[in-house]
ROSE-164419 format. One line per field, with one value per residue: residue number from 0; x negated, y, z of N, C-alpha, C, O in turn. Coordinates in steps of 0.1 Angstrom, whole numbers, always signed. Layout:
ROSE-164419
num = (NUM,...)
n.X = (X,...)
n.Y = (Y,...)
n.Z = (Z,...)
ca.X = (X,...)
ca.Y = (Y,...)
ca.Z = (Z,...)
c.X = (X,...)
c.Y = (Y,...)
c.Z = (Z,...)
o.X = (X,...)
o.Y = (Y,...)
o.Z = (Z,...)
//
This chain:
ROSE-164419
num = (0,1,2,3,4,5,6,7,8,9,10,11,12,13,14,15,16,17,18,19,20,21,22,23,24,25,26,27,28,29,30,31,32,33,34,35,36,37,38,39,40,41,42,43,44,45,46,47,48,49,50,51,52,53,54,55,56,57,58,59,60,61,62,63,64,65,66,67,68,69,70,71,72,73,74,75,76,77,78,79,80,81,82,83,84,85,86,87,88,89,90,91,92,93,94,95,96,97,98,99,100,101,102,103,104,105,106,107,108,109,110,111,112,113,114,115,116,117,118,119,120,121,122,123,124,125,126,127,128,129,130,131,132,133,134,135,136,137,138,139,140,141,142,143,144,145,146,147,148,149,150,151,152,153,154,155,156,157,158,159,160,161,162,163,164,165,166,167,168,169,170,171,172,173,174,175,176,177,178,179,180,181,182,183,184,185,186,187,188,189,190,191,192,193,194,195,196,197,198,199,200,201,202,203,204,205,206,207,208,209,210,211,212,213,214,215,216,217,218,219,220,221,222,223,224,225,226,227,228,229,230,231,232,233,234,235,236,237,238,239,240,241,242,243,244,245,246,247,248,249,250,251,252,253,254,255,256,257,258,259,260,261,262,263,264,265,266,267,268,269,270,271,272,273,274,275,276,277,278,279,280,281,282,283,284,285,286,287,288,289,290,291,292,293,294,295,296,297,298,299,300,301,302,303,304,305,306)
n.X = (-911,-875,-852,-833,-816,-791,-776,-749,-740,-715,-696,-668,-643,-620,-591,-574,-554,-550,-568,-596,-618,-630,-653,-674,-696,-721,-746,-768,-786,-825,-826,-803,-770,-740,-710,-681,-654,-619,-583,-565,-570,-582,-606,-627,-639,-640,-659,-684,-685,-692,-720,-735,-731,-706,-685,-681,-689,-669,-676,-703,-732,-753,-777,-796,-824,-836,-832,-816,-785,-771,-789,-814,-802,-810,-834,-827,-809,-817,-829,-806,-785,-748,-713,-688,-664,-647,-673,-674,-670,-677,-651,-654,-683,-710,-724,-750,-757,-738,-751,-778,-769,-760,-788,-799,-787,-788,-813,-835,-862,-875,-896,-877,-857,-833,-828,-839,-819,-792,-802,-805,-779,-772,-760,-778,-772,-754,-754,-737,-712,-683,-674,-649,-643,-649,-649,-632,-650,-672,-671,-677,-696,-713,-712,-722,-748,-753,-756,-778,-798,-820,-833,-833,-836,-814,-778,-747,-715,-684,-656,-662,-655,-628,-593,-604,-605,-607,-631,-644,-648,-664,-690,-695,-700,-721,-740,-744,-751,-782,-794,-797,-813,-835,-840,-848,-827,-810,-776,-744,-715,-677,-648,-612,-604,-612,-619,-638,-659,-671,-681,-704,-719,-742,-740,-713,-688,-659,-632,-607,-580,-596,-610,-635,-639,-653,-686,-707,-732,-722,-724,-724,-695,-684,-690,-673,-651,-619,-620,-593,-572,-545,-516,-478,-456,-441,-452,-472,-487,-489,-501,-525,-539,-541,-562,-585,-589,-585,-601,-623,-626,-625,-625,-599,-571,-543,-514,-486,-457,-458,-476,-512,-543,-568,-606,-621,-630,-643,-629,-604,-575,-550,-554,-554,-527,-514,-519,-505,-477,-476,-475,-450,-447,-430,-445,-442,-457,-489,-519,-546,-561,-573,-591,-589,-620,-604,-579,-592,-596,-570,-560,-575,-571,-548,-525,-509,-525,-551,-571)
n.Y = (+1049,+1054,+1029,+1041,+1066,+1081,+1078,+1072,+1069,+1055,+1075,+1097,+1118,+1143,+1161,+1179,+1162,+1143,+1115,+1117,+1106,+1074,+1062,+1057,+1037,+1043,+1033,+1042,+1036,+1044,+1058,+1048,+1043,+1055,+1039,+1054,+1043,+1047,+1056,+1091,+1114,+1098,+1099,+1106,+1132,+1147,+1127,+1136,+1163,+1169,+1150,+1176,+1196,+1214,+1209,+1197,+1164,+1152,+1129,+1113,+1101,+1115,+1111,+1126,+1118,+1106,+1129,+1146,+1157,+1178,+1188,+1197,+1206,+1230,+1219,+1199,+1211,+1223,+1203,+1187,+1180,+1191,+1185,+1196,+1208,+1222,+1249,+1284,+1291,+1318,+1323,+1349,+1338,+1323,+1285,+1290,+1319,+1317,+1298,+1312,+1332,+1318,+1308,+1331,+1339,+1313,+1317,+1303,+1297,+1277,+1280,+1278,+1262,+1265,+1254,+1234,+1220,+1223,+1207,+1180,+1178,+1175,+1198,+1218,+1225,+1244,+1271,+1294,+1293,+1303,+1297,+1294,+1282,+1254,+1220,+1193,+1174,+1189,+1211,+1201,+1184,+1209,+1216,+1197,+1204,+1228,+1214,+1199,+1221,+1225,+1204,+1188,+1157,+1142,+1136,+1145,+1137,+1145,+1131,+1132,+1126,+1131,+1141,+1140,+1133,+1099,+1108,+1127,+1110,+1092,+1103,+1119,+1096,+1080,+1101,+1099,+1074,+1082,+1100,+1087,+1061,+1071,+1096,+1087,+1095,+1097,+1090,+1095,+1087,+1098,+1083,+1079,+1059,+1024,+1012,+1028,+1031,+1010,+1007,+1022,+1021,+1006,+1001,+995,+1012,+1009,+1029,+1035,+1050,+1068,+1048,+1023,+1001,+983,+974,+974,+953,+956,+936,+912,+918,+908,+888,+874,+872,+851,+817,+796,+763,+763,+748,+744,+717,+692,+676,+687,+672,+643,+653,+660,+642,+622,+640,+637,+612,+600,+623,+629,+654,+681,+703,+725,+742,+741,+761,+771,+757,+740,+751,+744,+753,+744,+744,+736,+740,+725,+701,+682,+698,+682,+661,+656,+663,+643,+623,+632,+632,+606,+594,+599,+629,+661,+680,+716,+740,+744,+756,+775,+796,+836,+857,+892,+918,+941,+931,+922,+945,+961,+938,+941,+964,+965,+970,+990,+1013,+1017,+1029)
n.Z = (+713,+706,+692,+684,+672,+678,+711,+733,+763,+781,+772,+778,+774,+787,+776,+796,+809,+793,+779,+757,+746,+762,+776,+760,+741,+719,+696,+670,+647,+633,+606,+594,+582,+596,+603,+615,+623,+621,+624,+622,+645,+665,+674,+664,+655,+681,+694,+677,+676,+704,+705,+685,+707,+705,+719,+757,+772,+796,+811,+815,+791,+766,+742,+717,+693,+713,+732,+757,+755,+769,+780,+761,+737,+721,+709,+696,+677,+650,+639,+627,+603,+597,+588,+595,+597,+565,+557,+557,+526,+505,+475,+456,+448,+436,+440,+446,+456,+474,+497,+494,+514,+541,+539,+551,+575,+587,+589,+576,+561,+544,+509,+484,+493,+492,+460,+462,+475,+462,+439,+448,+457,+431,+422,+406,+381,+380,+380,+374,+379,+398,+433,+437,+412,+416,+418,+438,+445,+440,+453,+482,+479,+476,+506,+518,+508,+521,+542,+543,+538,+556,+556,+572,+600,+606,+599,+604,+594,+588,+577,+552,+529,+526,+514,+486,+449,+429,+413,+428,+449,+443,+438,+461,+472,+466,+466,+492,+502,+481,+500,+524,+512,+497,+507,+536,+557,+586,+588,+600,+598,+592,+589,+577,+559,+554,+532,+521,+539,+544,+517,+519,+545,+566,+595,+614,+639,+658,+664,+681,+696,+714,+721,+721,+700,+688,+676,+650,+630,+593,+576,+596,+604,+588,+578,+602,+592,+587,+571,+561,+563,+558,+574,+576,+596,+603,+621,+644,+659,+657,+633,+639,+654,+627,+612,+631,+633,+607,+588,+604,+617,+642,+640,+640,+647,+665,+660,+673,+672,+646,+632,+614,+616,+600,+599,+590,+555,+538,+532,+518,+503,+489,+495,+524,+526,+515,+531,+552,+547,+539,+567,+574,+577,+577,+550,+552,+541,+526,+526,+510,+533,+537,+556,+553,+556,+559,+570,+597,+610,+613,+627,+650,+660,+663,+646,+613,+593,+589,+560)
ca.X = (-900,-863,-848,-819,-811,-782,-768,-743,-735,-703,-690,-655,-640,-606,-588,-562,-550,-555,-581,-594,-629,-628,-667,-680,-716,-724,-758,-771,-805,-827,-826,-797,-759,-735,-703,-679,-642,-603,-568,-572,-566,-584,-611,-638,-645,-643,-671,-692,-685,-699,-732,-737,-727,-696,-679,-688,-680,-663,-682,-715,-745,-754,-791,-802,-837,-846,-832,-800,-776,-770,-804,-820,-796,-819,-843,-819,-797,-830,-834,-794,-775,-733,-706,-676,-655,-649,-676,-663,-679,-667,-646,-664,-698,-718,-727,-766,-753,-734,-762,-788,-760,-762,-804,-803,-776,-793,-831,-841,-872,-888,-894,-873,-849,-818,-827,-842,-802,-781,-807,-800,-766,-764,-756,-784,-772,-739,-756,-734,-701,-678,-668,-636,-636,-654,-638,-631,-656,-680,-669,-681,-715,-720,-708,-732,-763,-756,-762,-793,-805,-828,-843,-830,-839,-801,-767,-729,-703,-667,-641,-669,-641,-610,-587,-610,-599,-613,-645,-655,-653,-681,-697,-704,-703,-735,-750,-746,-764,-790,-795,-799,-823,-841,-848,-847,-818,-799,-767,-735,-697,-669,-635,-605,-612,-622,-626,-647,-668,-677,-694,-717,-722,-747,-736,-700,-679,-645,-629,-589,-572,-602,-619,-647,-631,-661,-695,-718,-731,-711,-728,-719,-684,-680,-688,-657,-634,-617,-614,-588,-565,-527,-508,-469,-458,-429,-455,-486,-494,-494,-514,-537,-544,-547,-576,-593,-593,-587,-604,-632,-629,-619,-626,-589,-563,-530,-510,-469,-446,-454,-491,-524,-548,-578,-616,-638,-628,-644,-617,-594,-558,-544,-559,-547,-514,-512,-523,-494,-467,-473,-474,-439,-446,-428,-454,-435,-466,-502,-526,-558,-561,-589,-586,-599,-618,-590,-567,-595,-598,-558,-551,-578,-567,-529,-516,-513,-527,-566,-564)
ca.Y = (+1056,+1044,+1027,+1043,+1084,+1088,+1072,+1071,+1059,+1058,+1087,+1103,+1135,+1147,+1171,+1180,+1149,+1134,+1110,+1117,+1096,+1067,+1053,+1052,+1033,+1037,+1032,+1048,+1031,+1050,+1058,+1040,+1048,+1047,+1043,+1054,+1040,+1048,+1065,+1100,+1112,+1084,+1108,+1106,+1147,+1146,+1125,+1145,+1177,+1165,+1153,+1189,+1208,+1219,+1206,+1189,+1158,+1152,+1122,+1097,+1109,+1120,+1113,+1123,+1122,+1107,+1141,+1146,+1171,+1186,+1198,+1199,+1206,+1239,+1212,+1188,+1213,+1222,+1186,+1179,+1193,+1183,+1191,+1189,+1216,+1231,+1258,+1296,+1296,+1330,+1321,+1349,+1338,+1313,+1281,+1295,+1327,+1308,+1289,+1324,+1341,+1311,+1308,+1341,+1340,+1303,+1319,+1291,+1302,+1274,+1285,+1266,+1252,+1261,+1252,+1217,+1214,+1223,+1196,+1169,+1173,+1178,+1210,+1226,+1233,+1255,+1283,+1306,+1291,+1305,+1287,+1293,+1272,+1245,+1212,+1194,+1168,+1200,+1219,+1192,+1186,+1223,+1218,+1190,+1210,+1234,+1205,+1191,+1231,+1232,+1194,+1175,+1142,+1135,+1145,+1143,+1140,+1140,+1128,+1141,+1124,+1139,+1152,+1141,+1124,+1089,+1106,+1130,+1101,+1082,+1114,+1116,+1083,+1082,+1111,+1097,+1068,+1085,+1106,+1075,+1054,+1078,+1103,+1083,+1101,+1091,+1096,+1096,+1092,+1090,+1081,+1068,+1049,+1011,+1004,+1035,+1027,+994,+1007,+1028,+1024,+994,+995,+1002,+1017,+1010,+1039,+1038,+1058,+1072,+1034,+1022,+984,+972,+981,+958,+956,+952,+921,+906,+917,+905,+874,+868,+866,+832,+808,+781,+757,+759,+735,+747,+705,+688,+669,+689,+661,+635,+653,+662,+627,+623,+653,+629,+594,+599,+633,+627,+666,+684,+717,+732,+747,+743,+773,+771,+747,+739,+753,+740,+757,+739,+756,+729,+741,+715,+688,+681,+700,+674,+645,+659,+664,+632,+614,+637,+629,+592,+592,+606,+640,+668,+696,+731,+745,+740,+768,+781,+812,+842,+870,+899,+930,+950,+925,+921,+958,+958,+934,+942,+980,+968,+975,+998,+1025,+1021,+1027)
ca.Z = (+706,+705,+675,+686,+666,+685,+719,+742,+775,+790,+772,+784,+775,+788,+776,+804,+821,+781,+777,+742,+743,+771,+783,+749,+743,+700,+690,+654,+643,+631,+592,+591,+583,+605,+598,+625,+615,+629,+623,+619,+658,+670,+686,+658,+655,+696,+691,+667,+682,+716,+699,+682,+716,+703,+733,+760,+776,+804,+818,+805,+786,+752,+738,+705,+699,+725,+743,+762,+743,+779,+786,+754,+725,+713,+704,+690,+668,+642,+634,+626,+594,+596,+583,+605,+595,+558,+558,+549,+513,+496,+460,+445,+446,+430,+450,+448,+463,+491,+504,+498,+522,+548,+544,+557,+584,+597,+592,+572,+555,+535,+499,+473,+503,+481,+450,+463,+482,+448,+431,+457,+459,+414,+417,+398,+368,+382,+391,+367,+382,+412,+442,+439,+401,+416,+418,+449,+448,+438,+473,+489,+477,+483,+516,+517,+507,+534,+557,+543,+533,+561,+556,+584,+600,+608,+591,+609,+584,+594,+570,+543,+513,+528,+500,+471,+441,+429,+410,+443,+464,+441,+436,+471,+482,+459,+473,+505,+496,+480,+510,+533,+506,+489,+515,+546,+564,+595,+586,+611,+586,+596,+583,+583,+545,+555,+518,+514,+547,+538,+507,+522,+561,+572,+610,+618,+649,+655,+673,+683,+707,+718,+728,+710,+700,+682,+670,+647,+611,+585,+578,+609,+605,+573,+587,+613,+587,+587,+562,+570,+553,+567,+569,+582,+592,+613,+637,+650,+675,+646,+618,+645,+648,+614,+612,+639,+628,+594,+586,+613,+621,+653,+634,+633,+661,+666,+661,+675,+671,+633,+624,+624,+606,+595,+597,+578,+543,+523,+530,+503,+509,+486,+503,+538,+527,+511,+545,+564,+542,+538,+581,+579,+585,+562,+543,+541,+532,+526,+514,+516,+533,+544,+566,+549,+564,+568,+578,+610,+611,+617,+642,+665,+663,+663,+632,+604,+596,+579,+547)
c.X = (-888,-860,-836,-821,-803,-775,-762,-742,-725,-695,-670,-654,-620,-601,-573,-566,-551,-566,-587,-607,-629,-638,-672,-694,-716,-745,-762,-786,-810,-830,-815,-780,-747,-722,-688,-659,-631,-596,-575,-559,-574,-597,-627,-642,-651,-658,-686,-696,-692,-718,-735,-734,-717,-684,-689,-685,-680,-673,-691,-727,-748,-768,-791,-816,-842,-838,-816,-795,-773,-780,-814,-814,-803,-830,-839,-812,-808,-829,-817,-792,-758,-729,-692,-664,-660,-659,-672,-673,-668,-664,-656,-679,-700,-724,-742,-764,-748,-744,-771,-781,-765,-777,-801,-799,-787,-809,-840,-847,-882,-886,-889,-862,-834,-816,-828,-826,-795,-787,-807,-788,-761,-753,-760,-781,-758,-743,-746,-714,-695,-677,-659,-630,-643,-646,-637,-646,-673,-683,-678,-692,-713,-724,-719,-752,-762,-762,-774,-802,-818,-840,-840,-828,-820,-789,-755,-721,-691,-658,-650,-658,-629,-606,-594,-601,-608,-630,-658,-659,-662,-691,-703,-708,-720,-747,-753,-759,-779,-800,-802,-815,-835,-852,-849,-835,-813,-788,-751,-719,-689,-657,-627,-599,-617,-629,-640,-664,-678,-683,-704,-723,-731,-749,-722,-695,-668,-638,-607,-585,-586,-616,-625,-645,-643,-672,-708,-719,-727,-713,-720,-703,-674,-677,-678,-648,-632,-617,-608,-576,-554,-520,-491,-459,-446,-437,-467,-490,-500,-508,-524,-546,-549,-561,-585,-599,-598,-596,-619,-636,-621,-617,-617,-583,-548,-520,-491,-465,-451,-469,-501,-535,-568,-594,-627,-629,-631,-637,-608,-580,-552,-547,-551,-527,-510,-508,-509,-484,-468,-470,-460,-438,-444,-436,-444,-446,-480,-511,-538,-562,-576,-583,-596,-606,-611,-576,-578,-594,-585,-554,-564,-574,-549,-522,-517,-519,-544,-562,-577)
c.Y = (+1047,+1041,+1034,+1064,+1088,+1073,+1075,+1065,+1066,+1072,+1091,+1116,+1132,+1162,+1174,+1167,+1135,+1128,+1109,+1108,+1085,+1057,+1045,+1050,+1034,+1044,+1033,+1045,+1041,+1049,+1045,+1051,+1043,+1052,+1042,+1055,+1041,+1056,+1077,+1102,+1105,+1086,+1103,+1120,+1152,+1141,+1131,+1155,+1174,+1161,+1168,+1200,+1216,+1223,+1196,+1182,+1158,+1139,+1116,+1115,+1106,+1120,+1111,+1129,+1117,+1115,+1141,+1162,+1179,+1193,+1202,+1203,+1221,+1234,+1202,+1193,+1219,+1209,+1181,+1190,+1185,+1192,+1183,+1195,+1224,+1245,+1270,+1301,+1310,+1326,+1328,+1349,+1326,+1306,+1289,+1305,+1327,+1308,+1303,+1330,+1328,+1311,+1321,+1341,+1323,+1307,+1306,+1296,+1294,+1277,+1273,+1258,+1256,+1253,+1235,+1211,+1211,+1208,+1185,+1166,+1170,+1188,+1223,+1235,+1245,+1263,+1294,+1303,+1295,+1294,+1285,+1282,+1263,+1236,+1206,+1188,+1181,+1210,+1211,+1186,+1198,+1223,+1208,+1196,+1221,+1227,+1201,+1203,+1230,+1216,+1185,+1160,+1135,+1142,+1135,+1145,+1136,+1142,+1136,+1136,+1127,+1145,+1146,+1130,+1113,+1096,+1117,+1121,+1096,+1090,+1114,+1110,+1077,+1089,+1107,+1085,+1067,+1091,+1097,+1063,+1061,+1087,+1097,+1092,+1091,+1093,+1086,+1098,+1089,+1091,+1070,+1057,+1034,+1012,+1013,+1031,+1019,+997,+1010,+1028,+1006,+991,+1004,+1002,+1017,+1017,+1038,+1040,+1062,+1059,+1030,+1005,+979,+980,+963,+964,+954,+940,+907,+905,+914,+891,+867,+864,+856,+828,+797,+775,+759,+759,+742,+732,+702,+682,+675,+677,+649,+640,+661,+649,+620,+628,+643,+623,+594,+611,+636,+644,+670,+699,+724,+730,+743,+755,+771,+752,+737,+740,+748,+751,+750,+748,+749,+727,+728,+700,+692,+686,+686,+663,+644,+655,+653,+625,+619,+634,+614,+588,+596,+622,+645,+682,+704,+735,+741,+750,+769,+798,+819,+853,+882,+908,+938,+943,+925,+933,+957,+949,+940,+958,+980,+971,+983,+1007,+1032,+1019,+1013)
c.Z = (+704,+690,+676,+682,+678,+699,+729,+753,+786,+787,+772,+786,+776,+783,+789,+814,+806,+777,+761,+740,+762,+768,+768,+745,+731,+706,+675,+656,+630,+617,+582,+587,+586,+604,+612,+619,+625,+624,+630,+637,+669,+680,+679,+659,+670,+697,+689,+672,+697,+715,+695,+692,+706,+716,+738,+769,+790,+816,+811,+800,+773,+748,+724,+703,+708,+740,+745,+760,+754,+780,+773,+738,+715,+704,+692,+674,+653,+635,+632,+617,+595,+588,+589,+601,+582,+561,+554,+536,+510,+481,+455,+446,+446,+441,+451,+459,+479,+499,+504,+514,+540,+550,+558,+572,+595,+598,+589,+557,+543,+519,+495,+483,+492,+472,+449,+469,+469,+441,+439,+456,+439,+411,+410,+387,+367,+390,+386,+378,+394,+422,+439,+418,+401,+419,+432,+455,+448,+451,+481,+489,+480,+499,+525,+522,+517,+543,+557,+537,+541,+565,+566,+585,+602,+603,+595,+598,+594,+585,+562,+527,+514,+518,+486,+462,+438,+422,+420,+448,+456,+440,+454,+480,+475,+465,+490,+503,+493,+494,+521,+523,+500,+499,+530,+559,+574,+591,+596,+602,+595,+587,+585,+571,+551,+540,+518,+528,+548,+526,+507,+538,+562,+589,+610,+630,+651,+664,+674,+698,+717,+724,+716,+712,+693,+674,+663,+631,+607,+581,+589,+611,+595,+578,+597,+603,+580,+579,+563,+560,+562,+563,+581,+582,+602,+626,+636,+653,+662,+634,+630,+648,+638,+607,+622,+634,+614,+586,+589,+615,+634,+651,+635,+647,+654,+673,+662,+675,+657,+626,+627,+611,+612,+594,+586,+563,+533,+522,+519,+505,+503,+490,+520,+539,+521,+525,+553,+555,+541,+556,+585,+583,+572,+562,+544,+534,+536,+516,+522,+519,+540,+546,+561,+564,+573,+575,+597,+618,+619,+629,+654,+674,+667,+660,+622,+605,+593,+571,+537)
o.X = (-889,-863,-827,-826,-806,-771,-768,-742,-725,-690,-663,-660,-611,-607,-562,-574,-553,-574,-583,-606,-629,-636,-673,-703,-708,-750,-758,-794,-804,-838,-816,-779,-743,-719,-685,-654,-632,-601,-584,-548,-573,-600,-637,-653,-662,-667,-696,-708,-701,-727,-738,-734,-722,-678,-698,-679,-689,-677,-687,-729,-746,-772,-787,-820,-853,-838,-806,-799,-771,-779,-822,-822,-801,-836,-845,-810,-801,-829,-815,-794,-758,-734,-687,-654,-670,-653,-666,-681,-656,-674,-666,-686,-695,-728,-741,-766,-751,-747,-774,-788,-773,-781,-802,-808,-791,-816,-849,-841,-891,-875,-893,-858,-827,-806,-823,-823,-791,-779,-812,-785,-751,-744,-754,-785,-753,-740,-746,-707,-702,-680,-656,-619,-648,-635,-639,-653,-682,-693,-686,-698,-712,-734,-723,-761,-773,-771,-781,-812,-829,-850,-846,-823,-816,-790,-753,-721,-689,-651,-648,-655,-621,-614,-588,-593,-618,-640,-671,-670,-672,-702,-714,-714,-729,-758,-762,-771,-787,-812,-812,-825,-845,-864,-853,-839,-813,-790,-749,-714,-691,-656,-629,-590,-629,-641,-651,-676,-690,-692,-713,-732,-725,-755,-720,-697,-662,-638,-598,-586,-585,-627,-622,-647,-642,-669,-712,-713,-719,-703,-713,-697,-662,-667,-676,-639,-638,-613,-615,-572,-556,-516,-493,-453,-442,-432,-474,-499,-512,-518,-533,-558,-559,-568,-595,-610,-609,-599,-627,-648,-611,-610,-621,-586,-544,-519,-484,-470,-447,-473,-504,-532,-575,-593,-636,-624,-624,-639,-605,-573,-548,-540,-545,-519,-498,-496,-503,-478,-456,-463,-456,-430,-448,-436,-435,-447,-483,-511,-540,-565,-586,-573,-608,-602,-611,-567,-572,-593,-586,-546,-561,-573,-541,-512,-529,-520,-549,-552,-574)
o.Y = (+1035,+1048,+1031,+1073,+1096,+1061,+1083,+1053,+1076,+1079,+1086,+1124,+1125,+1172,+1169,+1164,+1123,+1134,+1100,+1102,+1091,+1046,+1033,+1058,+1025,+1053,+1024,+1049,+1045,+1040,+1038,+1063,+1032,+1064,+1032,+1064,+1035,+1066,+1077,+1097,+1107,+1079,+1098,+1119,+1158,+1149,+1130,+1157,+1182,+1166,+1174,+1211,+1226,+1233,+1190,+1187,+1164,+1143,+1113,+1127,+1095,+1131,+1101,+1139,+1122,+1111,+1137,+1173,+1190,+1205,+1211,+1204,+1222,+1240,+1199,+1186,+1216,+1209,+1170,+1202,+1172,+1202,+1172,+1188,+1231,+1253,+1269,+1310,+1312,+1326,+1323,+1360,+1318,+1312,+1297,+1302,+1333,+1317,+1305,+1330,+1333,+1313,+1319,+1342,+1324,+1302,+1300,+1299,+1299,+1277,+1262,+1247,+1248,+1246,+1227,+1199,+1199,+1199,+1176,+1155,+1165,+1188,+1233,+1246,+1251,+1265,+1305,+1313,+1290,+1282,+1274,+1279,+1259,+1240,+1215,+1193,+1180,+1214,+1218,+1184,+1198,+1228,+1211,+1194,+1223,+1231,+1199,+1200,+1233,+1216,+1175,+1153,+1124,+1154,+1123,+1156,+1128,+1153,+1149,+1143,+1127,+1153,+1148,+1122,+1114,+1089,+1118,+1121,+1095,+1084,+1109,+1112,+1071,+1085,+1111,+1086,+1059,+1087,+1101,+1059,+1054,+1088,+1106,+1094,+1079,+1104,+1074,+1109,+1081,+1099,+1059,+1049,+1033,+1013,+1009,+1029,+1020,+989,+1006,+1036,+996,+982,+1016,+992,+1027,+1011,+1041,+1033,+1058,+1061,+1033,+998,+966,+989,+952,+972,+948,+932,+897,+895,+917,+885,+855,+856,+851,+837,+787,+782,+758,+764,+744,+731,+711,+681,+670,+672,+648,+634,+668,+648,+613,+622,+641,+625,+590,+607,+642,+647,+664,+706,+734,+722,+742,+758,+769,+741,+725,+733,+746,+753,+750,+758,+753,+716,+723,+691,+703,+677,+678,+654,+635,+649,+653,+621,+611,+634,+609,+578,+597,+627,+642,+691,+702,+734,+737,+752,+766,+807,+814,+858,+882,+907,+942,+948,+927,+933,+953,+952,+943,+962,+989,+974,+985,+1012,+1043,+1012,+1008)
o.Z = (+701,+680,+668,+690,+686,+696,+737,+752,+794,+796,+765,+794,+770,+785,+787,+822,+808,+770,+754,+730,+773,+762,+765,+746,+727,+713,+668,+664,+621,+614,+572,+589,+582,+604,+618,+612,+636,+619,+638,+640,+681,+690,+686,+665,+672,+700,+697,+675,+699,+722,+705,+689,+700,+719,+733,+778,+797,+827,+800,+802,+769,+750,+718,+708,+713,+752,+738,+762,+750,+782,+775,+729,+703,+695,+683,+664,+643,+623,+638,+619,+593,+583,+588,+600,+582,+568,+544,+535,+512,+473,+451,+445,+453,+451,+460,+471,+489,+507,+516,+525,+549,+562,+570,+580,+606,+606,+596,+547,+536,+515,+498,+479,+487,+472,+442,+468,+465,+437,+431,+454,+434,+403,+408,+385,+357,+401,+392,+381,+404,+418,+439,+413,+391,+424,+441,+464,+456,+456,+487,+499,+492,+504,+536,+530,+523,+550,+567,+531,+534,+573,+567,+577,+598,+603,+592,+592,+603,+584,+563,+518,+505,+512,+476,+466,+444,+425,+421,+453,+463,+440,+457,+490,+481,+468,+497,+503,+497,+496,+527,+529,+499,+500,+537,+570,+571,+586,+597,+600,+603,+578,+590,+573,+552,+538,+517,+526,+550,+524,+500,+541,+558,+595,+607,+635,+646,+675,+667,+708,+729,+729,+705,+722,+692,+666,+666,+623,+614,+582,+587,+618,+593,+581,+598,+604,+570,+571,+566,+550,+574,+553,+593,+571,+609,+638,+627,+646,+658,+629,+626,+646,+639,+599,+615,+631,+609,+575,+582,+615,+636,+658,+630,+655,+642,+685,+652,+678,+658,+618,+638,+599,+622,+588,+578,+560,+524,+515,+514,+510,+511,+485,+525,+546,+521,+529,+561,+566,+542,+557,+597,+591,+561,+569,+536,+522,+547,+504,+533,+511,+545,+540,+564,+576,+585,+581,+607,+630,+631,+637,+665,+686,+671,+666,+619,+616,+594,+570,+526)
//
C-alpha cells in the first residue's frame, strides 16, 4: 500500500494555448495535511478539480487511492468529501434541514450521519436556526459537514477560510485540526494565507503560475530560513581576512561591493566590528538578521502577494 493518498505525475492542463497547471508531481501522505500554498490564480482549484473529475487534465497522471482518477474515479469519488465551491444551502431552512435535503439527493444512508456532521463541525445545538442568520464562520462549518456527512477517508478544501473574520478562521482552523488528529483524515487545504497554512498543514506545496516551486514539510522549511550577522563595510577583501585569521571561520559570503553576511551566529558582533574598525575598515552597519517564512515564501515566488 502507498504512503502516498494522493499523487501526481507530470500533471499539465491547458486551457486554450494557456498553461494553467505545468508537469506537476505533489505527494499527500497519508493521514496527513497538506497544505497547498499560492496567489489566488496560481492554479490551486485547477488542481483540486482535476483530482475530483471535475476537469480533466491535459497531460500526466492522477492517482488517488492507489487508482487513477481517469479510469477509476466511481471508486475514488465515495471515499472523498470537498468543498470546492460554496454549496447552494437554502436561507430558509435549518442547517439540519440542509444536510437532510443533500443525504437524500447524495443517497447517503447511514443512520445518525447528520447529526454525527453538525456535532463534529459544533453545530449541534443550532438546529432551530436558519441558514440564512448563520454567521460566516457558521456557513462554513455547515459547508464542512456536508463534506465529511458521508464519512470520508479524504477531504479537499479550497480556500475553506476565504472571507471569514478572525474567530471563523480559528473556528475552522480548529476543526480542521480536529478532523486530521482526532479522526485520522487526509486532508488536502488550500490557500493563499501563509500565516494561516503554517498553523495547520504538516507538508506544504508551493504553487505559482501554475508551477509547483517547492514541496516539503513545514519543518524542513522552517528550517532554511537564514540567520546571519551583516555587516555593510568599506573593505570586503580585508574583513574577510579578518573572519579567517582572526575569527577562524569561513562560514559567511560576500554579498556586492560592501556586504558580507556572516552564518556562524555565535561570534560576537561587537568583537567583529571592533576587529574591522581597528584594521581601518569603516562599519555602516552591523545587525543581526533572519529571514522569515514569508520572506522565503516571497522571494522564491518573486514577490508580493502571500498574505
Amino acid at each position: 500500500m502507498s504512503k502516498y493518498i494522493i499523487e501526481t505525475n507530470h500533471l499539465t492542463k491547458f486551457y486554450g494555448e494557456q498553461k494553467a497547471l505545468a508537469d506537476i508531481n505533489i505527494h499527500v501522505k497519508r493521514g496527513s495535511i497538506y497544505g497547498l500554498l499560492g496567489r489566488n490564480g496560481a492554479g490551486k482549484s485547477t488542481l483540486m478539480k482535476i483530482l475530483l473529475g471535475l476537469t480533466s487534465a491535459s497531460e500526466g497522471e492522477t492517482f488517488v487511492f492507489g487508482m487513477n482518477v481517469k479510469k477509476d474515479l466511481h471508486k475514488i469519488l465515495p471515499r472523498v468529501g470537498n468543498l470546492i465551491e460554496t454549496p447552494g444551502f437554502y436561507p430558509n431552512l435549518t442547517g439540519y434541514e440542509n444536510l437532510k435535503l443533500f443525504a437524500r439527493m447524495r443517497g447517503v444512508t447511514k443512520k445518525n450521519a447528520i447529526e454525527e456532521a453538525l456535532t463534529l463541525v459544533g453545530l449541534n445545538n443550532e438546529n432551530k436556526k436558519l441558514f440564512s442568520e448563520y454567521s460566516l464562520g457558521m456557513k462554513q462549518r455547515l459547508a464542512i459537514a456536508l463534506a465529511v456527512m458521508h464519512d470520508p477517508e479524504l477531504l479537499i478544501l479550497d480556500e475553506p477560510i476565504n472571507g471569514l473574520d478572525p474567530i471563523g478562521i480559528a473556528e475552522v482552523r480548529k476543526l480542521i485540526r480536529s478532523l486530521s488528529e482526532e479522526r485520522r483524515k487526509t486532508i488536502l487545504i488550500s490557500s493563499h494565507i501563509l500565516s494561516e497554512i503554517a498553523l495547520v498543514a504538516d507538508d506544504i506545496g508551493i504553487i505559482d503560475h501554475g508551477t509547483l516551486l517547492e514541496e516539503s514539510s513545514l519543518e524542513e522549511l522552517e528550517n532554511k530560513n537564514k540567520v546571519s550577522i551583516q555587516f555593510q563595510l568599506s573593505d570586503v577583501g580585508q574583513a574577510s581576512i579578518i573572519l579567517q585569521e582572526v575569527f577562524k571561520t569561513d562560514n559567511f559570503k560576500i554579498s556586492g561591493k560592501e556586504n558580507i553576511e556572516v552564518y556562524d551566529t555565535n561570534l560576537p558582533i561587537a568583537k567583529m566590528n571592533k576587529a574591522f574598525v581597528e584594521s581601518g575598515i569603516d562599519v555602516h552597519k552591523a545587525y543581526l538578521f533572519e529571514e522569515s517564512l514569508e520572506d522565503y515564501f516571497k522571494k522564491i515566488t518573486g514577490g508580493e502577494g502571500i498574505a
